[in-house]
C-alpha positions in Angstrom: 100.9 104.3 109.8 97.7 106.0 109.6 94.6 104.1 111.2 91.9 103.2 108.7 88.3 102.8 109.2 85.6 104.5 107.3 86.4 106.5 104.2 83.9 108.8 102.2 86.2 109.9 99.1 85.9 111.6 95.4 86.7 108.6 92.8 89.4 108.7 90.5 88.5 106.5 87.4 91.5 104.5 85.5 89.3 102.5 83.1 92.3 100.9 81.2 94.0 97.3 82.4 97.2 96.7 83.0 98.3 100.1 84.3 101.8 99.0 85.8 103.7 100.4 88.6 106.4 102.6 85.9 103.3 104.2 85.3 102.8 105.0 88.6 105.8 105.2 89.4 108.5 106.0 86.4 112.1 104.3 87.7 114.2 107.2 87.1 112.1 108.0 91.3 113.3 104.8 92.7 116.8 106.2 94.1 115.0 108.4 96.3 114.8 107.6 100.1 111.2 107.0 101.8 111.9 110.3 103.4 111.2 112.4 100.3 107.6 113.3 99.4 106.7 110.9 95.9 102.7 112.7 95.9 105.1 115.0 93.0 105.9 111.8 91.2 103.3 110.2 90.8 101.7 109.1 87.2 104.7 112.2 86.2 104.8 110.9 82.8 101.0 110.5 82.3 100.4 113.8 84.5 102.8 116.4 83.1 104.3 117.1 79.5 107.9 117.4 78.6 108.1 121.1 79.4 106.5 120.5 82.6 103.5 121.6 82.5 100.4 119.5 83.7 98.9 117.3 80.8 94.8 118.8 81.1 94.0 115.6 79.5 95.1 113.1 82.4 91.8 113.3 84.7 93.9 113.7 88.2 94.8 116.8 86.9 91.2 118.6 86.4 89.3 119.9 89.0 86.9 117.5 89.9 89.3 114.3 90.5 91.9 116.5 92.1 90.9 115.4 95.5 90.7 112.0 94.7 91.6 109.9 97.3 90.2 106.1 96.1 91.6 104.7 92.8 89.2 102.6 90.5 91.1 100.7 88.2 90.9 98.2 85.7 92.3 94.7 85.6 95.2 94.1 86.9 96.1 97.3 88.3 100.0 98.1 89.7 101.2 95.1 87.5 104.8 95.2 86.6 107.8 95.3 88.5 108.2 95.3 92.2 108.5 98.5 93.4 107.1 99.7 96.8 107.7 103.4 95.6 104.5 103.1 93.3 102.5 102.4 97.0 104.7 105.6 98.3 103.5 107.8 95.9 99.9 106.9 96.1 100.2 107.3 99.4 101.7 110.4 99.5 99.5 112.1 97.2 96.5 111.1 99.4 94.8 108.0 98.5 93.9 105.5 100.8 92.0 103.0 98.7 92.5 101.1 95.2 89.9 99.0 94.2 90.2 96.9 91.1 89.2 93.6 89.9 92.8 91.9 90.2 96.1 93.4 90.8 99.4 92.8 90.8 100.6 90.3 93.8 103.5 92.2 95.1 101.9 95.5 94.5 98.9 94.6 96.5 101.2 92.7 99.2 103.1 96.4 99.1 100.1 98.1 99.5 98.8 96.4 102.7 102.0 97.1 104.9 102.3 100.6 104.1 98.5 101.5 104.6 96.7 101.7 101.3 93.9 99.4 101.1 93.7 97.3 97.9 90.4 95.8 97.3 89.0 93.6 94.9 85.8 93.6 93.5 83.9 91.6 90.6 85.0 93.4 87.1 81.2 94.7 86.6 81.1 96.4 90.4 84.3 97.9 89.1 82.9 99.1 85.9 80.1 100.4 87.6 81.9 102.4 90.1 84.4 103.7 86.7 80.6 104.5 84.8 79.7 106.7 87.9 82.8 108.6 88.4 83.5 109.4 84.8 79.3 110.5 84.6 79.5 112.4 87.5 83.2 113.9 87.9 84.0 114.5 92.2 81.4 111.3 92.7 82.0 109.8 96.2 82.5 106.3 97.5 82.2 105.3 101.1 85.2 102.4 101.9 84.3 100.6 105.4 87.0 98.4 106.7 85.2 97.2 110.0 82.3 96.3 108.3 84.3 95.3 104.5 82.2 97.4 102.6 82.1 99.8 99.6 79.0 102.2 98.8 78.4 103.2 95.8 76.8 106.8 94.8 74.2 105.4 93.7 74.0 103.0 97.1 74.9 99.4 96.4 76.8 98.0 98.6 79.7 96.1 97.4 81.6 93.4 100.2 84.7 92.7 100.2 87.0 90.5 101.7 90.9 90.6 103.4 92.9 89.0 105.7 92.3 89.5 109.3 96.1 90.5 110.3 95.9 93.1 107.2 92.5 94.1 108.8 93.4 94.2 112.1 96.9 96.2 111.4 95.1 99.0 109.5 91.9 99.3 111.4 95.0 100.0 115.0 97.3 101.6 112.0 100.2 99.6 112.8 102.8 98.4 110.3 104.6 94.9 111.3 106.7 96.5 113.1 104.6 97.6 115.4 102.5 94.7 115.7 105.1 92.9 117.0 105.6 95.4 119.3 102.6 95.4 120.8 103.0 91.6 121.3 106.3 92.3 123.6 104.0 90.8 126.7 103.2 88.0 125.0 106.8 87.4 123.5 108.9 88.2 126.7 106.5 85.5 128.2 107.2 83.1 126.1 110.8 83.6 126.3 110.8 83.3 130.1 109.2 80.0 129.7 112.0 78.6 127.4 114.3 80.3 130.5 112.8 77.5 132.6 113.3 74.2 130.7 
């Protein structure tokens, strides 16, 4: 997994709530494996038409947003069913960050073991942060992990706050497995003291 720290990224505004993961993620993808690249599938229904061409309309398809790599969202973002492929092709694509005011539990739960940071921030920082990048199209926001920070373009600071495992494991970009790796010392040395009762 990919370390995070400090991330200084174009905006990609989804103003509307509820925006569920077959929307990020239609299920006709889900019989992929992880190996295939799902940046192609992403939003696919919102981002192309039926020919297959790209829909102008949807904003992660004109210039400005293309190199989006932090969602802003509206309530209850990634709701809907539990699919980790929605967190794969967000991924994939290239964004690192999500921030909305709520999301969906096992979608946010998803998002933390495969290295996208969800982060939740009151509904008028949110609106804010959608105001700005829909006003000013390719508007940056700085994400600080060590510090559990967000800067706005226009310079507020927004803190946040997550679990120190979920902290710890993407700040050294390791997934579970290897965090329990890296505690092989520390389990081996426990063992040997069972060994000796």
């Amino acid at each position: 997994m990919e370390a995070f720290q400090t991330l200084d990224a174009v905006m990609l505004p989804l103003a509307q709530a509820n925006v569920d993961t077959d929307q990020i993620l239609p299920a006709r993808y889900l019989q992929k494996p992880r190996s295939a690249q799902f940046d192609e599938f992403l939003f696919r229904d919102l981002r192309y038409r039926k020919d297959g061409s790209e829909n102008p309309e949807f904003l992660l398809n004109q210039p400005a947003y293309r190199a989006a790599r932090v969602v802003v969202a509206g309530d209850n973002f990634a709701c809907g069913s539990s699919r980790e492929h929605a967190v794969w092709a967000l991924y994939d694509y290239g964004f690192r960050v999500a921030i909305a005011p709520s999301f969906g539990d096992i979608f946010f739960a998803n998002a933390l073991k495969n290295g996208l940071l969800p982060i939740v921030l009151p509904a008028a920082a949110v609106a804010a942060l959608i105001g700005s990048a829909r006003a000013n199209p390719g508007a940056k926001v700085v994400v600080d992990l060590a510090a559990q920070a967000v800067t706005a373009p226009d310079g507020a600071v927004h803190r946040f706050t997550i679990d120190q495992f979920s902290r710890h494991c993407l700040l050294e970009g390791l997934d579970e497995i290897d965090y329990t790796l890296s505690q092989s010392a520390h389990i081996s040395a426990y063992e040997e003291a069972l060994d000796k009762r």
